[in-house]
C-alpha positions in Angstrom: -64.1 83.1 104.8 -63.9 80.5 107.7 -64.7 76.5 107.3 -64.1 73.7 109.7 -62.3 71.4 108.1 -60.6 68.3 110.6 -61.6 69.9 114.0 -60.4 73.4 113.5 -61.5 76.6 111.9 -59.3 78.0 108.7 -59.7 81.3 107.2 -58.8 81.4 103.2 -57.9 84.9 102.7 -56.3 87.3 99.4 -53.7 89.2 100.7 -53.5 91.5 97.8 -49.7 92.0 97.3 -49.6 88.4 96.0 -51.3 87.8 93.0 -53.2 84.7 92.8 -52.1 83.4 95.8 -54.7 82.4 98.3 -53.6 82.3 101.9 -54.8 79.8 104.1 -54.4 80.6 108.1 -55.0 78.2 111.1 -55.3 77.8 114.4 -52.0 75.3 113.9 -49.4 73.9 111.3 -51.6 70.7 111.8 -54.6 72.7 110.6 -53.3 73.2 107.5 -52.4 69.8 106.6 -55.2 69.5 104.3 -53.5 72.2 102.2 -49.7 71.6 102.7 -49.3 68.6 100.0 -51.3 71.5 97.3 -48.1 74.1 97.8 -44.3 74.0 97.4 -44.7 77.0 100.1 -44.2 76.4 103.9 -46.1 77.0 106.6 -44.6 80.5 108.3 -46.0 81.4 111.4 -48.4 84.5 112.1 -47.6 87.3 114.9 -50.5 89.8 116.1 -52.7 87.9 114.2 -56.0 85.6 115.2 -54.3 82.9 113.4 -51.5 81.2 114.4 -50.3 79.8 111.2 -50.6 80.4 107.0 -49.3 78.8 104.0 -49.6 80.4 100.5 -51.5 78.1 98.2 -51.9 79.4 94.5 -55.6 80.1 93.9 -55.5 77.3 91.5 -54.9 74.7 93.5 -57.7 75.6 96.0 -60.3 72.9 96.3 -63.4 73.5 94.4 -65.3 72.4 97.9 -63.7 75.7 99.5 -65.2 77.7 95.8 -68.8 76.6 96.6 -70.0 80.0 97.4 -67.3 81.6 94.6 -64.6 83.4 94.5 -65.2 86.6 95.9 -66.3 85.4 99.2 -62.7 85.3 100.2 -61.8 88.2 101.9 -59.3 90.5 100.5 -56.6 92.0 102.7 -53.7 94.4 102.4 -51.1 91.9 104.2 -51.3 89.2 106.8 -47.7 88.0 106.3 -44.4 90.3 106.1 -42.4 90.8 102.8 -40.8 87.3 101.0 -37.4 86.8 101.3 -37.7 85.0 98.0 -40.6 83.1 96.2 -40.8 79.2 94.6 -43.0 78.8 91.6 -44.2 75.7 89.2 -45.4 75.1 86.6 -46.6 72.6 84.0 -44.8 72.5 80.3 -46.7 72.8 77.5 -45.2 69.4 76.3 -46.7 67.1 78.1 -50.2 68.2 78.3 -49.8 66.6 74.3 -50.3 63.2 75.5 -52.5 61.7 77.2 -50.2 60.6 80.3 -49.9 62.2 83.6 -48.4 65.8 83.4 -44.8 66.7 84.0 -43.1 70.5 85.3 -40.9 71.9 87.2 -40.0 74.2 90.3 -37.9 76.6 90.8 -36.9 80.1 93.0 -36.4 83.5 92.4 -36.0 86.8 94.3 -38.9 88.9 94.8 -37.5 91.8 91.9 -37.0 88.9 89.0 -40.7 87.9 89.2 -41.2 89.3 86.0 -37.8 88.1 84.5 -38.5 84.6 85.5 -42.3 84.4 84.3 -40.8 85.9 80.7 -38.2 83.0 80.6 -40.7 80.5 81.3 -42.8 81.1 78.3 -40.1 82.1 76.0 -38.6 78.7 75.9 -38.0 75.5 73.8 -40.3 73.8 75.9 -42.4 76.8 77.7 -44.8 76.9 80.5 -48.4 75.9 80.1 -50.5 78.8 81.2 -50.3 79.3 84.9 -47.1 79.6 86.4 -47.4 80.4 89.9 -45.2 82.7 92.4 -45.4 81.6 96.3 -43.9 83.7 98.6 -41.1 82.1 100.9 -39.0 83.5 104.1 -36.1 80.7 104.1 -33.3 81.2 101.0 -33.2 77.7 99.1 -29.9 76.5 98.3 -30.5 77.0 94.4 -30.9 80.8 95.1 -27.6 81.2 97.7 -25.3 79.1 95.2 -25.6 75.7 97.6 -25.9 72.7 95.7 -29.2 71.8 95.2 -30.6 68.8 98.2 -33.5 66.2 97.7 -36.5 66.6 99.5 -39.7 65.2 100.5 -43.4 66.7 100.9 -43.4 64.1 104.0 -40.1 66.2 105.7 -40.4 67.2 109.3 -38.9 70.1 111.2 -36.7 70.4 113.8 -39.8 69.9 115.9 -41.5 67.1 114.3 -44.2 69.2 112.7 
């Protein structure tokens, strides 16, 4: 389904090999600003598509403004982006939704066959998941999957191009 959000028209799509995962494609990486601070996934760039640009958002992160006409009006596809090289997930532990303070989790990365490995572990723990652990595909290897030490980063990090 298409909405104008800041000057430009996004389309929120399902791509159905990523389960509940929307994808949100734009015109620009500046299009999907509005969406970039609800995703530990990166914008990737789009070929032979009328979107330039997507970002994997999990479907429970999406705005309730962009729900207004429900769920199903987002358009299911087969596949807009290629195959992850790996995927990034959060999630929230069960611990801390005990109190009434803000909420604490954690990331991490996987490859695309321990999906199911990973997801187990999370909820078999001392401190397990809260429901809703969410896999986003990625197409760069993070340093905690090649064996690099693991760097800080920012949401507010740039790339090589300023974007």
């Amino acid at each position: 389904m298409l909405f104008h959000v800041d000057e430009s028209f996004i389309e929120l799509v399902r791509e159905s090999c990523y389960e509940g995962v929307v994808t949100v494609c734009g015109p620009s990486r500046k299009s999907l600003s509005s969406f970039t601070g609800l995703s530990l996934a990166e914008p990737v760039r789009l070929h032979g598509q009328n979107h330039k640009w997507a970002i994997h958002v999990a479907e429970m992160q999406i705005p309730s403004s962009f729900r207004s006409t429900g769920q199903q009006a987002f358009e299911q596809v087969d596949r807009l982006t290629g195959p992850a090289l790996a995927y990034v997930y959060d999630y929230i532990l069960e611990s801390s939704l005990e109190g009434d303070g803000p909420y604490s989790g954690e990331y991490g990365f996987c490859w695309p066959e321990d999906i199911q490995k990973t997801e187990a572990s999370l909820y078999n723990r001392e401190d397990p998941a809260a429901d809703g652990v969410s896999f986003l595909p990625i197409w760069t290897l993070p340093d905690e999957l090649t064996g690099a030490p693991r760097r800080d980063w920012s949401l507010d990090e740039r790339d090589e191009h300023g974007n």
